[in-house]
N, C-alpha and C positions, 0 to 999 in steps of 0.2 A: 486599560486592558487591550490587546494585541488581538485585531481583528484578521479571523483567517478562513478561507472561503474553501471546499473541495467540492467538487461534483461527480456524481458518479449513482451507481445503480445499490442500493440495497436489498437482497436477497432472504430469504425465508430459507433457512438451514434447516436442513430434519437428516441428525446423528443417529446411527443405529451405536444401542444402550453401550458403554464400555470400551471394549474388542471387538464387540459380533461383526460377524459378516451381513450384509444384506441377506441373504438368504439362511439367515438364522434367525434375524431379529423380528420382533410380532408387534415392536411400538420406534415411535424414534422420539429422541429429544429434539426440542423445538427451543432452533436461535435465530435471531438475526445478524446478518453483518454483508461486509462487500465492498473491495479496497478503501476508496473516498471515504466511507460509513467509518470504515474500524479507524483513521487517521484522524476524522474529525472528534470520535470518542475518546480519543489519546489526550487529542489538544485541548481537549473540554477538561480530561482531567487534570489538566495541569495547570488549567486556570485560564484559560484565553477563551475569548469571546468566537466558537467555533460556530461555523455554517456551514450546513450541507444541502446541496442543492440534486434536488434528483424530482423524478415523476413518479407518483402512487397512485393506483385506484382506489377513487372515493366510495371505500368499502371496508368491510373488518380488520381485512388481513393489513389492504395497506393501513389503519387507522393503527394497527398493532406495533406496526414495521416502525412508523414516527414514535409513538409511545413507549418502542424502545430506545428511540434516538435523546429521546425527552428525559427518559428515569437517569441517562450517565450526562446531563446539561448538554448536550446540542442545541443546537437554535435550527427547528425546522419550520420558520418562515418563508424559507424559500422555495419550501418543496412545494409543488403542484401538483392539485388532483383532475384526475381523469385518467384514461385508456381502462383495461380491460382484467389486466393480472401485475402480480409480483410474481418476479421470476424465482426461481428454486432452483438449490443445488440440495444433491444428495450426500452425505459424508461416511464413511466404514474409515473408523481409524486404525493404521497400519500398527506392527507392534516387530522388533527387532528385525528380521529379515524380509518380511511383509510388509511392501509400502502400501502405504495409505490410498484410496481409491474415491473421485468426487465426478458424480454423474451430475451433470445440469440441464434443466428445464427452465430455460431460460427465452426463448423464442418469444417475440412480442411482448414482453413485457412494456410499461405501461412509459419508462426510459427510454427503451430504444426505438419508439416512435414520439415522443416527443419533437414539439418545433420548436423554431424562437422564439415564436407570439408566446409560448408560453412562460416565458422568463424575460424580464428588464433588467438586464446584465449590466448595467452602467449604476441602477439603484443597487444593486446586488454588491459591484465592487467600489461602492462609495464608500469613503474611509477604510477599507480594508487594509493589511498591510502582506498578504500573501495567496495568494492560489495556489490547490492543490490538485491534480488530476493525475490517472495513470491509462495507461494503454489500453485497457480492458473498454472503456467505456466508449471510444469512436470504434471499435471492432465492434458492437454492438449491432451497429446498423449504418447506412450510409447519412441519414440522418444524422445520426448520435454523433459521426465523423466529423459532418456541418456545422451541426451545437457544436461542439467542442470549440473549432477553431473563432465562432463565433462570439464565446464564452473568453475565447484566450486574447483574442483581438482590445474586447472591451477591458480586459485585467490589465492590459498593454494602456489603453486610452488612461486608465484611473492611477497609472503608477505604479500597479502592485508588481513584486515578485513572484515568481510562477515558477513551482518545482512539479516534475512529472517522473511517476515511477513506473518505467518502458511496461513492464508487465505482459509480455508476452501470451496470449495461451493459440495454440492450437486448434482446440476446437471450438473457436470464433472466427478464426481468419487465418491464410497463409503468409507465410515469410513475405510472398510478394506485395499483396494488399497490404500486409504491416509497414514496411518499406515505404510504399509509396504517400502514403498518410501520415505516419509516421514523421518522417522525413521533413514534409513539409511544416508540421507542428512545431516541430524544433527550432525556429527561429522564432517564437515565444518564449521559449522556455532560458530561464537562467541558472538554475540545478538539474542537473540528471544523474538520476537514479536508476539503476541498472544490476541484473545478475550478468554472468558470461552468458549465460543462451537469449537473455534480451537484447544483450548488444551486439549478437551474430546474428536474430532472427530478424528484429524490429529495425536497426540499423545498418547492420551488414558489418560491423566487428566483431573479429574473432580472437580470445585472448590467448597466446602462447601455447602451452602442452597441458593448461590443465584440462582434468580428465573428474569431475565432480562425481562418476559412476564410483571412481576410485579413491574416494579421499583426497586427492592431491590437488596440491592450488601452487600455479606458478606465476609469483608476482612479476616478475619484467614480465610478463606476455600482456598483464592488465598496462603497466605503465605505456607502452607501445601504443594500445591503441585506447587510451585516456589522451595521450598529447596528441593522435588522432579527431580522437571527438571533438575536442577543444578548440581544435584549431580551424575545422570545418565550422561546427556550429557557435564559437564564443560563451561557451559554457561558461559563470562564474565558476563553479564546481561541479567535478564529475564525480561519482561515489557509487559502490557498488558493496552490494554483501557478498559475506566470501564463507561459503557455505560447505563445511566437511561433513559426506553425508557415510556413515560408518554402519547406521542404520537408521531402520525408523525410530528408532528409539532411542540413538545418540548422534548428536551433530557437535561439529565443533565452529564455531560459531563469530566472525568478526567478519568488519570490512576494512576498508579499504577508498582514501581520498584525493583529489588531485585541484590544487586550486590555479592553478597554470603555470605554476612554480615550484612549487614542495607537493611531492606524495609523502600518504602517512597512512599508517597501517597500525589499526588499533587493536587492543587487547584483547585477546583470544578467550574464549567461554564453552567449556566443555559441557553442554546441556544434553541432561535427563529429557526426554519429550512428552508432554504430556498434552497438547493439542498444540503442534505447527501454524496450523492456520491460522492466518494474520501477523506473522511474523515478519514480513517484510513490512507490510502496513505498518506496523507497530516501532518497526524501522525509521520510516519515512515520518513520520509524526513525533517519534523523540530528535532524528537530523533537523528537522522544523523549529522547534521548540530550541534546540540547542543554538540554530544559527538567528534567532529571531532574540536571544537574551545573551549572547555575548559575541562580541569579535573574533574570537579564536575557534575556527572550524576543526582544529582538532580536541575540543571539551565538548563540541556538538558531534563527533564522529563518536568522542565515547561516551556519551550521554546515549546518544541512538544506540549502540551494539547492546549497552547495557540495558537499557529499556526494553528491548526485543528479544534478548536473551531470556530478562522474567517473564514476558508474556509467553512464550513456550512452557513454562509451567502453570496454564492459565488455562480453562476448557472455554470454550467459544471463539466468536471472533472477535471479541476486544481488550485491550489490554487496560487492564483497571489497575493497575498500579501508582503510584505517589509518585514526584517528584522526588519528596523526601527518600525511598524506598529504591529510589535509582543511583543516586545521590552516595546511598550508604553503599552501595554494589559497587560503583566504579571506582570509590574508594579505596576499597580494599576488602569490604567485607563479603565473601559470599560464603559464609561459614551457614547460615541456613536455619541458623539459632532461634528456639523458638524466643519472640518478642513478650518480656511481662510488663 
């Protein structure tokens, strides 16, 4: 069994019921999730020996937050307890014209002051056979910044493979800070994964004319500055989702891969929405899974689009779907048919 490592922060999600807006709703639904979390849930369901490595406070909420890491098989042995809170996001899901809206309360959380005494990252990445991180989690803190490369250093010392999903946000850290941290990370990493606003915000590429406000995706603009990336950082693989946003309520849905030789551009998936979030994660964990069980990056390109595709018909943020049930999708089947 295929040992696979992510770090990163796990959050306490509270969805107002439905549609409602914030200022309608009188209860919220209670989830967890949070990039690393929703990828090692992926890989767990598909049978690999997953760990996820983050900090909780030795308290209810964090005792809840692993217990839900535990009910879909995580291995949260490595998580550590102490600090003070789990952080929250808030969710109001969007619905045809009306995008979706996520307030976070995430400040000091119990992650992004962690140190390295708290973690033995060389027992962490013993036998493993990949690392998984994404952008979010050194925007965290300037600590969280330190772990990380500290985290990425030792996955370098043990041999593992190390994919990172740029993940850009905003209201964690500016274009510049991403840049500059960023940047230097990159010389760990062996896959990158990226939207066009992470590779313009966190890197400084910017793809061709497309314009995502509008539906449109212009492929040579991605190939441009793919043999860009590649060529600066020595990417094994560069991959990006390629996200047609028509509303909140329908995307049309592929990406897009570059192994330093052949781009390929996988099969497109006209998704109904029925919770977005964790959709790239849910990305990044079928791309994994795909390149960790065969040689060919384009069955791991549509193994990924199609895994991410289902999980947008999925409420939370994790994607519980089968192997089997991706398997049947990429196939050919997405008839939708009920199963007897």
């Amino acid at each position: 069994m295929k040992k696979v490592v992510t770090m990163g922060e796990i959050m306490l999600r509270l969805s107002t019921p439905g549609y409602e807006r914030f200022n309608q709703a009188k209860s919220f639904d209670v989830v967890y999730g949070g990039g690393e979390a929703n990828v090692a849930v992926s890989l767990a369901n598909y049978g690999f020996d997953a760990h996820f490595v983050s900090k909780l406070p030795n308290n209810p909420i964090g005792q809840s937050a692993i217990n839900h890491l535990r009910r879909y098989g995580v291995n949260t042995d490595y998580v550590a307890r102490g600090g003070e809170r789990v952080g929250i996001y808030y969710l109001e899901t969007g619905a045809s014209m009306r995008p979706s809206k996520v307030v976070y309360d995430r400040a000091h959380s119990s992650i992004s002051e962690a140190t390295v005494e708290d973690f033995d990252f060389d027992a962490i990445f013993k036998d493993a056979d990949w690392f998984h991180f994404s952008g979010i989690t050194p925007a965290l803190s300037k600590e969280s910044a330190y772990l990380t490369e500290e985290a990425l250093k030792a996955a370098k010392r043990n041999n593992v493979t190390v994919s990172v999903d740029l993940n850009y946000r905003k209201k964690l850290w500016t274009p510049e800070e991403a840049k500059e941290v960023m940047t230097n990370l990159m010389q760990y990493v062996d896959v990158c994964i990226g939207n066009e606003e992470d590779a313009e915000k966190v890197l400084g590429f910017k793809p061709g004319k497309t314009d995502v406000t509008k539906g449109e995706l212009e492929l040579e603009g991605y190939k441009d500055i793919f043999k860009q990336m590649q060529e600066k950082f020595s990417f094994k693989y560069v991959v990006t989702t390629l996200r047609e946003s028509h509303s909140a309520s329908d995307n049309g849905w592929s990406a897009f891969i570059y192994d330093g030789n052949e781009f390929y551009h996988s099969k497109k998936y006209n998704v109904r929405i029925v919770d977005r979030v964790g959709g790239g994660d849910s990305f990044a964990g079928g791309l994994i899974y795909g390149l960790l069980n065969s040689d060919d990056f384009k069955y791991a390109l549509e193994f990924a689009v199609g895994a991410s595709a289902m999980k947008h018909t999925i409420p939370g943020d994790f994607n519980l779907v089968t192997v089997e049930e991706v398997e049947t999708l990429i196939n050919g089947d997405a008839s939708g048919r009920v199963q007897r």
